[in-house]
C-alpha positions in Angstrom: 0.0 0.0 0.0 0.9 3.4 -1.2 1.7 5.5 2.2 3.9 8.2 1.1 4.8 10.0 -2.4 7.4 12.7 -3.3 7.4 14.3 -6.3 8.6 17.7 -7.6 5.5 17.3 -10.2 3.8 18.9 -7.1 5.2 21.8 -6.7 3.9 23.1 -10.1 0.5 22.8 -9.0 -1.5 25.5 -8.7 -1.5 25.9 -5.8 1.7 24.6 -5.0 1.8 21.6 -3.3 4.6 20.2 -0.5 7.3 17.9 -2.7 6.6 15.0 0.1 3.0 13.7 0.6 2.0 11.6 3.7 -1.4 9.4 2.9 -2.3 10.2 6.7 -1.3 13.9 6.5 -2.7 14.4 2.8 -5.7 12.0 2.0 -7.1 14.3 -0.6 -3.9 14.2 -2.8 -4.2 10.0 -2.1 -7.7 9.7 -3.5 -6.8 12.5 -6.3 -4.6 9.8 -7.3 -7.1 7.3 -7.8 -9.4 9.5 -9.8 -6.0 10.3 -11.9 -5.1 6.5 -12.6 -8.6 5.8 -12.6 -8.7 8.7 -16.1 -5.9 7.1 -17.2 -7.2 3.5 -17.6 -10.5 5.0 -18.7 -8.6 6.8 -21.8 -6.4 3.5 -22.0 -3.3 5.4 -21.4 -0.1 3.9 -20.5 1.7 6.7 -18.8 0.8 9.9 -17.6 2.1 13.5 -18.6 3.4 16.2 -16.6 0.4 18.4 -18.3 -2.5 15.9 -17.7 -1.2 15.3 -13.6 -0.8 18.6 -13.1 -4.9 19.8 -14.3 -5.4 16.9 -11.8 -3.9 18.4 -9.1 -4.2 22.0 -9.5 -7.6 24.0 -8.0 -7.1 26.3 -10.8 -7.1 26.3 -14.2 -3.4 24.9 -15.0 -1.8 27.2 -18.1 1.2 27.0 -18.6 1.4 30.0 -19.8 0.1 31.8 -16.7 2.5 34.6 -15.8 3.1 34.7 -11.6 3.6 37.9 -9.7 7.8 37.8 -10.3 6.9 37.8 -14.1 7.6 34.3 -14.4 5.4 30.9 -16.1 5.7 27.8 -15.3 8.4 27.1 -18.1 10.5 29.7 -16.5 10.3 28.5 -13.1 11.1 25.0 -14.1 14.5 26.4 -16.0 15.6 28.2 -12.9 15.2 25.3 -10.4 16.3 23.1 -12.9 13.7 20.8 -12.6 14.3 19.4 -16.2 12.5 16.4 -16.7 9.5 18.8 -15.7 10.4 21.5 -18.0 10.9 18.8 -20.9 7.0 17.5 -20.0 5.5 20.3 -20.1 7.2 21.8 -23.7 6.0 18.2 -25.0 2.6 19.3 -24.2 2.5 22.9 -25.3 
């Protein structure tokens, strides 16, 4: 069983969400999971995108265009942190 899940895929959410996730700290982001793989199956995909996990988990509208309050998008912030493999998901999907 699934207890605990890092992944810097959540801190792109909008709103951001903290890196590690605790099952008993964080059931929400748990079941949003299972409504996620549960999608996923349904549209008889075999992986899921940086693009489509992100819609998932942000309360917003996700654009990855959206320009934040240091005149920065998503893009941006992911070349500064260096979070490449994020960076390179989210360019496939624009």
């Amino acid at each position: 069983m699934l207890d605990e899940l890092s992944l810097e895929w959540f801190l792109y959410a909008k709103p951001p969400k903290s890196k590690l996730a605790c099952k008993k700290d964080n059931p929400l982001i748990f079941s949003s999971l299972k409504v996620l793989c549960s999608l996923l199956v349904q549209h008889e995909k075999q992986d899921c995108d940086v693009l489509s996990f992100l819609e998932n988990y942000s309360e917003h509208v996700y654009d990855v265009n959206h320009i934040d309050n240091r005149l920065r998008t998503p893009l941006h912030n992911c070349a500064v942190k260096g979070d490449l493999g994020v960076l390179e998901g989210l360019l496939l999907n624009t």
